[in-house]
C-alpha positions in Angstrom: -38.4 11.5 52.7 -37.3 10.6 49.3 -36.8 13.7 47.0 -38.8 13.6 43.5 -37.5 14.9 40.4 -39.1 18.1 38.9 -41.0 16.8 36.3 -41.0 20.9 34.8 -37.6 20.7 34.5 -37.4 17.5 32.5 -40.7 18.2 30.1 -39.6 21.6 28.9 -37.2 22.9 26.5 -35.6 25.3 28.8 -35.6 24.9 32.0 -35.0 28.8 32.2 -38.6 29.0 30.7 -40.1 27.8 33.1 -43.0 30.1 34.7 -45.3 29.8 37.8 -48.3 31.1 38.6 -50.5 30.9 41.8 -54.5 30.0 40.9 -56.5 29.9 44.8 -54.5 27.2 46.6 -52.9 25.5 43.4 -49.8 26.3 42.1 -49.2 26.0 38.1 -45.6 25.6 36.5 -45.9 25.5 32.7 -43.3 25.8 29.9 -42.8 25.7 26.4 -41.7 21.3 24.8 -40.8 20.6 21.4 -43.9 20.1 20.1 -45.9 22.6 22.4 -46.6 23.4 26.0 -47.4 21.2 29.3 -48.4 22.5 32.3 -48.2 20.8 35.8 -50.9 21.9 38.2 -51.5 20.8 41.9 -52.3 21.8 45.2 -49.7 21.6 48.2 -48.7 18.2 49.2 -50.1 16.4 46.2 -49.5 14.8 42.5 -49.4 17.2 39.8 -51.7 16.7 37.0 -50.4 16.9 33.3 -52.2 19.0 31.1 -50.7 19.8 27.2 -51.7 22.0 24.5 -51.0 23.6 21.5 -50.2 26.5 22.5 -49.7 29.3 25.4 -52.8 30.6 25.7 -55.1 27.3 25.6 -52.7 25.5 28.1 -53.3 28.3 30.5 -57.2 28.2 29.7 -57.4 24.3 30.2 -55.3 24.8 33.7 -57.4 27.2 35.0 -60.7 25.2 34.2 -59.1 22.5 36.1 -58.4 24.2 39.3 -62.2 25.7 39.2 -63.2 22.0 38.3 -61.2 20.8 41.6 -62.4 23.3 43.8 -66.3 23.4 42.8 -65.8 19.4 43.6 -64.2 20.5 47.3 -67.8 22.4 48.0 
């Protein structure tokens, strides 16, 4: 098993920023950039999915929409 880099780590200013949060079976690491925020949300086992904004609050918005988006697809 090779081991991948953590993409969280290398996209944000500080990698001490870096916060997590747990939406139904998809995990969400997000952080502060240079020129605003990216968050990488994914499920267990598989390829995050990028998502950037301007700020905070609309990156968490746009993450959540995407994890109801994935789920309502899995029904």
């Amino acid at each position: 098993m090779t081991i991948q880099p953590d993409l969280a780590s290398q996209a944000v200013q500080d990698p001490g920023l870096i916060e997590e949060i747990q939406v139904l079976d998809h995990r969400i690491r997000f952080g502060p950039t240079h020129s605003g925020w990216v968050s990488f949300v994914a499920r267990q086992g598989q390829r995050p999915t990028i998502v950037l904004a301007c700020d905070r609050q609309t990156l968490l918005a746009q993450s959540h929409k995407l994890v109801e988006q994935r789920v309502e697809a899995l029904r």
